[in-house]
C-alpha positions as CSV (number, residue, x, y, z in Angstrom):
1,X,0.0,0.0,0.0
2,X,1.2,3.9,-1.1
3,X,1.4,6.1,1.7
4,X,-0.1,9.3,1.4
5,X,3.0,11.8,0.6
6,X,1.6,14.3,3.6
7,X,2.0,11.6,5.8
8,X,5.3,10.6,4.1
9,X,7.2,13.7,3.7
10,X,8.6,13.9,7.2
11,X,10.7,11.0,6.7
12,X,11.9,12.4,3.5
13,X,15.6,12.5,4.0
14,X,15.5,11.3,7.7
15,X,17.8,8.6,7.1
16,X,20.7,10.8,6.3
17,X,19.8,13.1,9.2
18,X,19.7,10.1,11.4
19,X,23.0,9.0,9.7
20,X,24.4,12.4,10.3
21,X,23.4,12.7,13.7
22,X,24.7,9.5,14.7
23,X,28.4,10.0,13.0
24,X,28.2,13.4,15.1
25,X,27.6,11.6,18.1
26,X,30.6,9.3,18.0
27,X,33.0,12.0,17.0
28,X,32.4,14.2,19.5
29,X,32.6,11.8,22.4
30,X,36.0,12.7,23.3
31,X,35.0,16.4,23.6
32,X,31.6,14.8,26.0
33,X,34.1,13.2,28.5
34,X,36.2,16.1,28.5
35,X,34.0,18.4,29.4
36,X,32.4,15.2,32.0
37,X,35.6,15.0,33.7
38,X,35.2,17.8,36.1
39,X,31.9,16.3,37.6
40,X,33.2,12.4,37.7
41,X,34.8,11.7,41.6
42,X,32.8,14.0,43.7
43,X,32.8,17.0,41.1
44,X,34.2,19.9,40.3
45,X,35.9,20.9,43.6
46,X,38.0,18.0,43.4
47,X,41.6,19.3,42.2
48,X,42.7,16.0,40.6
49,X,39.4,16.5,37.8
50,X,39.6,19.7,37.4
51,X,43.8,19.3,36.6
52,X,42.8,16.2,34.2
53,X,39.6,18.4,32.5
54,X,42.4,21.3,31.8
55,X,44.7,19.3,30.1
56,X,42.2,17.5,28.3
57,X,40.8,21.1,26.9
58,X,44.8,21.6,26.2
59,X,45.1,18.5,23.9
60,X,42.2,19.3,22.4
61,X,43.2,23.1,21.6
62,X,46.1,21.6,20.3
63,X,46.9,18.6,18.4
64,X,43.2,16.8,18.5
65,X,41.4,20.2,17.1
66,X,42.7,19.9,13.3
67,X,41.5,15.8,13.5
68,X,38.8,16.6,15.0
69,X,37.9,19.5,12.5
70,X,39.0,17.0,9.5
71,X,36.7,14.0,10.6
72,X,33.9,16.4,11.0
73,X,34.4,17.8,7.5
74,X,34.5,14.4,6.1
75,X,30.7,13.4,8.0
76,X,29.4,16.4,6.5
77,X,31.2,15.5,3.1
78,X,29.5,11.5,3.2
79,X,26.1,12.1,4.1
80,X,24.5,15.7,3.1
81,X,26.9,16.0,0.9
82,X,28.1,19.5,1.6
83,X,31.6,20.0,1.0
84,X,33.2,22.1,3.7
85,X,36.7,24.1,2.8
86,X,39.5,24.0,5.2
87,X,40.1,27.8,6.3
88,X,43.9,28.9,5.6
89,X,45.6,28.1,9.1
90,X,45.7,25.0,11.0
91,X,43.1,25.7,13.8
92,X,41.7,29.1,15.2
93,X,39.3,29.5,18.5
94,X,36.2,29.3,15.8
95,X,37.2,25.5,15.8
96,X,37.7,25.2,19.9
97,X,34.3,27.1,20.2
98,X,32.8,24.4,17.5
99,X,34.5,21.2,19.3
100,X,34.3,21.9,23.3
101,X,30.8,23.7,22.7
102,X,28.5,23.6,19.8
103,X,29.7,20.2,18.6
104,X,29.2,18.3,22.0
105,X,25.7,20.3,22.7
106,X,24.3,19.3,19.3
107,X,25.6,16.1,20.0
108,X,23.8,15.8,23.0
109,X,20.7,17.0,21.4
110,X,21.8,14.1,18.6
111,X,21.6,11.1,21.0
112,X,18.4,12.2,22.3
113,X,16.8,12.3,19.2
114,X,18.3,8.8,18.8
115,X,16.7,8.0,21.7
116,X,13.7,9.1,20.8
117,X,13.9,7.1,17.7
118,X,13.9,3.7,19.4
119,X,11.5,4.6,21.8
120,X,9.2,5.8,19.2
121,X,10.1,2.5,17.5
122,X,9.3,0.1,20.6
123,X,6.2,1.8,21.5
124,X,4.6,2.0,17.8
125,X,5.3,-2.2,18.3
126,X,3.1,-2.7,20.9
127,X,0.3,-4.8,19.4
128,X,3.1,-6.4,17.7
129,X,4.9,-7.1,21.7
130,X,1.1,-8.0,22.9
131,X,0.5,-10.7,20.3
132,X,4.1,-12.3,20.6
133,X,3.9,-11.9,24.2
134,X,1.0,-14.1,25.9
135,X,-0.2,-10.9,27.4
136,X,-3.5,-9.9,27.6
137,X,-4.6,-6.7,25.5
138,X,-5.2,-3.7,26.6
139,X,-6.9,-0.1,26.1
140,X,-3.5,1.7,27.0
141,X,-1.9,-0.8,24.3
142,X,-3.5,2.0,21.9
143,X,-2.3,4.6,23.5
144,X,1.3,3.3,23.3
145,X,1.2,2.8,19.6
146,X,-0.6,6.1,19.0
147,X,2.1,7.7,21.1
148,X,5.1,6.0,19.1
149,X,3.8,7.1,16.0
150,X,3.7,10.7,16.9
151,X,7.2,9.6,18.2
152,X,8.2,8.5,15.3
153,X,6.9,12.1,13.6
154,X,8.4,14.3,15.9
155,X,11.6,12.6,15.5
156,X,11.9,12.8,12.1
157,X,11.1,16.7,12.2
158,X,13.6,16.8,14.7
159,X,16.1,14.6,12.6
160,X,16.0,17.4,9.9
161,X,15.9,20.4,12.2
162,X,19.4,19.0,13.9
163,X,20.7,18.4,10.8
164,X,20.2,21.9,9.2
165,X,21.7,23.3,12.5
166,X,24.4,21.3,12.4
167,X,25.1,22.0,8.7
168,X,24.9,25.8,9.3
169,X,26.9,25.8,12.1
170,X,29.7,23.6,11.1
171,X,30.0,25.4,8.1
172,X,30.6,29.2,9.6
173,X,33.0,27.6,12.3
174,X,35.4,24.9,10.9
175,X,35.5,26.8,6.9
176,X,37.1,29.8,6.3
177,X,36.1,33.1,7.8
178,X,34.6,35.7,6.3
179,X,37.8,37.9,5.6
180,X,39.2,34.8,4.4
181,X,36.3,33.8,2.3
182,X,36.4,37.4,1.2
183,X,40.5,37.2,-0.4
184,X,39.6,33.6,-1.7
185,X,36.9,35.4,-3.7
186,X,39.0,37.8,-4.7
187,X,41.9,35.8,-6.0
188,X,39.4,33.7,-8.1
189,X,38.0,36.8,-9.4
190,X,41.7,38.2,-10.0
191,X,42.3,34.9,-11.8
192,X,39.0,34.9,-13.3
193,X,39.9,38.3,-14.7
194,X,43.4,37.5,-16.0
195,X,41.7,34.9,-18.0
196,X,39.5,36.3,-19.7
197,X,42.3,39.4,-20.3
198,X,44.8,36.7,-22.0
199,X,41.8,35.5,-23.7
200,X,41.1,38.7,-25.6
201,X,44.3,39.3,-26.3
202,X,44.7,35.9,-28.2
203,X,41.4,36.6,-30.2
204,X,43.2,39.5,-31.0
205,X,46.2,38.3,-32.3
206,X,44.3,35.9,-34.2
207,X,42.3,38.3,-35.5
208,X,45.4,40.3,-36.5
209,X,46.6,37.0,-38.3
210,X,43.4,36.3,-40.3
211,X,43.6,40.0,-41.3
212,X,47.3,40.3,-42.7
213,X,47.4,37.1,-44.3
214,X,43.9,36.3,-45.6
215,X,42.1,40.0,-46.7
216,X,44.9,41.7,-46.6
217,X,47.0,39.6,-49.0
218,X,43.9,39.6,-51.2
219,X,43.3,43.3,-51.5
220,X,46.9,43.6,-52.4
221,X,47.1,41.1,-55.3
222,X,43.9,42.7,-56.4
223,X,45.9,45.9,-56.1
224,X,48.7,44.5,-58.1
225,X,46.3,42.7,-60.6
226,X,44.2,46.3,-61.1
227,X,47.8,47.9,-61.7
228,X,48.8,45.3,-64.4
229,X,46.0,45.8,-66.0
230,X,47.1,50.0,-66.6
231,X,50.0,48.5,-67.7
232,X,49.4,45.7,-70.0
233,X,46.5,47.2,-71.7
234,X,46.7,50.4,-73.0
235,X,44.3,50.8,-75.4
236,X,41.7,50.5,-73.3
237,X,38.8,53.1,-74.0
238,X,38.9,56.0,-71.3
239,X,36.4,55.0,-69.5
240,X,37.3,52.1,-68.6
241,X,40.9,53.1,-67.9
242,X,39.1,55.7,-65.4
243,X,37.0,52.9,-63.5
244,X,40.0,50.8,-63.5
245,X,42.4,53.6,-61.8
246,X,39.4,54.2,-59.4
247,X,39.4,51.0,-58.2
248,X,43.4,51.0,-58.1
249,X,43.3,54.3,-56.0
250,X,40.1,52.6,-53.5
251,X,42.4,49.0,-52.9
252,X,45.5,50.7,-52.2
253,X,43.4,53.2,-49.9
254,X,41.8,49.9,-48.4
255,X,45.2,48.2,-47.6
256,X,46.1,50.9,-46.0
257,X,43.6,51.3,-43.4
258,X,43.4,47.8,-43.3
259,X,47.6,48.2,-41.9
260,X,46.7,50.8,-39.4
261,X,43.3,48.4,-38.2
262,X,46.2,45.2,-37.8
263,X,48.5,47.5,-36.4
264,X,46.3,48.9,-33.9
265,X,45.1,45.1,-32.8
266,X,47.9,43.7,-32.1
267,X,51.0,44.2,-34.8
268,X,53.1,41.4,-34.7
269,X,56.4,43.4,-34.5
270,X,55.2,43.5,-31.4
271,X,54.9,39.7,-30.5
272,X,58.3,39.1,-32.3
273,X,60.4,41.7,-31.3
274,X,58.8,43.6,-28.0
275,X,57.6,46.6,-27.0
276,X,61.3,48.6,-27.9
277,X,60.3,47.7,-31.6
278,X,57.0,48.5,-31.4
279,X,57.1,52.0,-30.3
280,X,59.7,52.8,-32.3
281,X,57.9,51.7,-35.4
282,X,54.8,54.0,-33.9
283,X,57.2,56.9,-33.8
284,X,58.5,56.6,-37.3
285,X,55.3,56.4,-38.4
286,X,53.8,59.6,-36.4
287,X,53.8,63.6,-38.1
288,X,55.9,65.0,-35.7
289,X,58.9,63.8,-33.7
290,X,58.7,61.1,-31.3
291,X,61.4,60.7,-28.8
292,X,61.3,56.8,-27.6
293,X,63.2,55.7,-24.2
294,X,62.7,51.8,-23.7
295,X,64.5,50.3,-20.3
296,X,63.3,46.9,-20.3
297,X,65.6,44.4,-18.3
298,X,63.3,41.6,-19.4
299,X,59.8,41.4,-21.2
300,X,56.7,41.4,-19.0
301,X,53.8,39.4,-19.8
302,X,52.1,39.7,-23.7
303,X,48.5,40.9,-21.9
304,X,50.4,44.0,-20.5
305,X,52.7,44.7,-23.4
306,X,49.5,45.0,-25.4
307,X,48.3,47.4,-23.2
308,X,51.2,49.5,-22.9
309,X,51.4,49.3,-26.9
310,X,47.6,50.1,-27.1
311,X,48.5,53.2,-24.5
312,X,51.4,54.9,-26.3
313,X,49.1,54.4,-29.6
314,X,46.1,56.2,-28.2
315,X,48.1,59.1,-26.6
316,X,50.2,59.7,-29.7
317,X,46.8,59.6,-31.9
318,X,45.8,61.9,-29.4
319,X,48.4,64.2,-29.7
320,X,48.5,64.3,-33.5
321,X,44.9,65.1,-33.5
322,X,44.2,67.5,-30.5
323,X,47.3,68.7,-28.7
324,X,49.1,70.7,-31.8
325,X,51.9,69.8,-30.4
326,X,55.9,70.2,-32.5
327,X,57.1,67.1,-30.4
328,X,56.4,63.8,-28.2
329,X,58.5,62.1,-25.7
330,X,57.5,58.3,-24.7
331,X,59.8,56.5,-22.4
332,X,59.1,53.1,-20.6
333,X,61.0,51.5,-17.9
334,X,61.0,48.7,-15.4
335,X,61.0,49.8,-12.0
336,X,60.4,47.0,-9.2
337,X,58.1,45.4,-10.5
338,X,56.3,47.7,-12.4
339,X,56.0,49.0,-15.7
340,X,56.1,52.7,-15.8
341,X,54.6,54.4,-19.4
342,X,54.9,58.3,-19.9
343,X,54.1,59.8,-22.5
344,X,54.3,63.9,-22.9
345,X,54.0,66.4,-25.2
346,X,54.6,70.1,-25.5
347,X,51.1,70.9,-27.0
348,X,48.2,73.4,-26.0
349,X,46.6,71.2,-23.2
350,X,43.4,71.0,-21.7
351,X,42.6,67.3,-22.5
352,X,39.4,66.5,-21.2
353,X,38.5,63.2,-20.1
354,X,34.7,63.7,-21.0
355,X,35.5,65.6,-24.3
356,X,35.8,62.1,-26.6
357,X,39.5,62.1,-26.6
358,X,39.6,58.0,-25.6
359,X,41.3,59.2,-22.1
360,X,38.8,57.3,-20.2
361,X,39.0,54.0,-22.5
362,X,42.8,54.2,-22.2
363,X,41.9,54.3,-18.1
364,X,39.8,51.2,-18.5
365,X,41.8,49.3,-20.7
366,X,44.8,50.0,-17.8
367,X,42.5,48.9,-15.2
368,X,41.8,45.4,-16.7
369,X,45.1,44.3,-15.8
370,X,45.4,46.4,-12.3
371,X,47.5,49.0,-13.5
372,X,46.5,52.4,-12.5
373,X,46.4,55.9,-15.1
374,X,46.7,59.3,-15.1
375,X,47.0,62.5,-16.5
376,X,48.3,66.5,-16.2
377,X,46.7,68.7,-19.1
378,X,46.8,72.2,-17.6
379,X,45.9,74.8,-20.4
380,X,48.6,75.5,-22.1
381,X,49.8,72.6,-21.5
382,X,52.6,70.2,-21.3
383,X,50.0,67.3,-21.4
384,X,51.6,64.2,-19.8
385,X,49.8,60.7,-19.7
386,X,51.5,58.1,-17.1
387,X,50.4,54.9,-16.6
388,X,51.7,51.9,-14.1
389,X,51.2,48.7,-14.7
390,X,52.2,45.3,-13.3
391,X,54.9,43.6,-15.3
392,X,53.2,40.2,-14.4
393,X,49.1,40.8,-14.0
């Protein structure tokens, strides 16, 4: 026969609460007599229990509270399945409060649900008892079993009420502590981060791959083919010659800005050669003169070269177009650690952040790699951008 799932959904999971309450109970018997030593031989006024009590409490401050803390992370691991992290240090007073405390009074509470388990158990048995037994029935025989199976109820609700506690508790006293949860978040996050960083920067570089040797090698053969054609024919009526040295003038136009787009991706002078090469090719192509100071002992990391790149890029563009400047100094060094980008100019000044000069994309695209930017524009300038940024993000 189906039970009715009202009367069946108190006992839903009791088993592992039972199971849980039970593994509870036998690991924290140690902390039990500990803390039942002082009332044993006449209680607590005797010296001798009070001297053993103490340095029971000392062996379990020190060498039994990580065991202790690992057993009760593995009960909690087997039966609700909750996976509890082990906080940074070997034990802390959260622990000792847990093991001498909480642990042994939910324990308690534990075997008295037990308890009230097999009493439930015995007593919803009694017609079972009265027919085994040559015993004569009885009214209160109804009463028994009616009793036991509200036993048997309660202690099931009880079962899963433990439990919960337990969980909760166990969890906020032998994990990590907050501050500790909060820099485990934050390193995961910092990771998380630097991932998805290196990420873009590969997509980048591919895309900087597919572009210079896919469409770009095909706009310039059709460049060389449309030039050919001038060449090799002629005669051709005028125009045609016109629509042909149209479409000459647009592919070479299109390779063109198709260099600066690769270029300002992720040129791969800059992945073969480093950042020295880099900005040196960015000053020899700029208007104006660019003075370029690289001090690099060693290369940092690709995802901050590419920013630094990107950085000097922007700011020169900058200055070309908005700072009327007659020169530009860039210089990059290495100092402990961290990779120090300046770029100035001796322009008018009064760069704006808000006045769509890219200065606050340049400060984003610094601050996904934890570097920090800024700037000096007074009017009048100079106008100096500098930007830090950690040689290994």
């Amino acid at each position: 026969m189906r039970i009715p799932a009202p009367l069946r959904c108190p006992f839903d999971g009791a088993g592992r609460a039972v199971a849980l309450l039970a593994a509870g109970v036998l690991v924290q018997l140690g902390p039990l007599l500990v803390m039942a030593v002082p009332w044993l031989d006449g209680g607590p006024t005797r010296a001798l229990s009070c001297v053993v009590a103490v340095v029971g409490m000392a062996g379990v401050l020190g060498a039994v509270c990580p065991v202790l803390s690992r057993m009760q992370r593995a009960r909690f691991r087997a039966w609700p399945g909750v996976e509890i992290p082990a906080p940074g240090r070997g034990w802390s007073w959260r622990q000792v409060g847990y093991h001498l405390v909480v642990g042994p009074l939910i324990a308690l509470g534990g075997a008295c649900v037990l308890l009230l388990w097999v009493a439930a158990a015995v007593a919803v048995t009694a017609f079972a008892w009265v027919w085994a037994l040559p015993a004569d029935y009885a009214v209160q025989d109804v009463y028994v079993t009616a009793a036991g199976l509200a036993g048997l109820y309660a202690a099931a609700w009880l079962s899963g009420v433990l439990a919960r506690l337990d969980t909760r508790v166990a969890a906020d006293r032998l994990g990590p502590s907050r501050a500790e949860r909060l820099a485990r978040r934050v390193a995961e996050v910092t990771e998380s981060r630097a991932g998805v960083v290196d990420a873009a920067d590969a997509e980048r570089r591919r895309i900087e791959r597919d572009l210079h040797d896919g469409a770009q090698q095909r706009l310039v053969s059709l460049a060389v083919g449309l030039g050919l054609a001038k060449v090799t024919m002629p005669d051709l009526p005028d125009d045609a010659r016109k629509v042909i040295d149209e479409a000459h003038r647009e592919a070479k136009e299109a390779i063109a800005e198709l260099q600066d787009l690769v270029r300002g991706l992720h040129p791969a002078v800059l992945e073969d050669r480093g950042l020295d090469a880099a900005l040196s090719g960015l000053a020899g192509r700029a208007p104006l003169p660019v003075r370029v100071q690289v001090d690099l002992p060693v290369r940092p990391a690709p995802a901050v070269e590419a920013v630094a790149y990107f950085v000097v890029s922007e700011a020169l563009a900058n200055v070309v177009k908005h700072a009327r400047a007659s020169k530009a100094d860039v210089s990059v060094r290495e100092d402990r650690g961290i990779l120090l980008v300046v770029v100035s100019d001796d322009g008018v000044g009064g760069a704006d952040p808000s006045g769509g000069t890219g200065l606050a994309g340049l400060a984003k695209r610094v601050a996904s790699v934890d570097g920090t930017f800024s700037f000096s524009s007074p009017a009048g300038g100079p106008t100096t951008v500098t930007v830090e940024l950690p040689c290994a993000p």
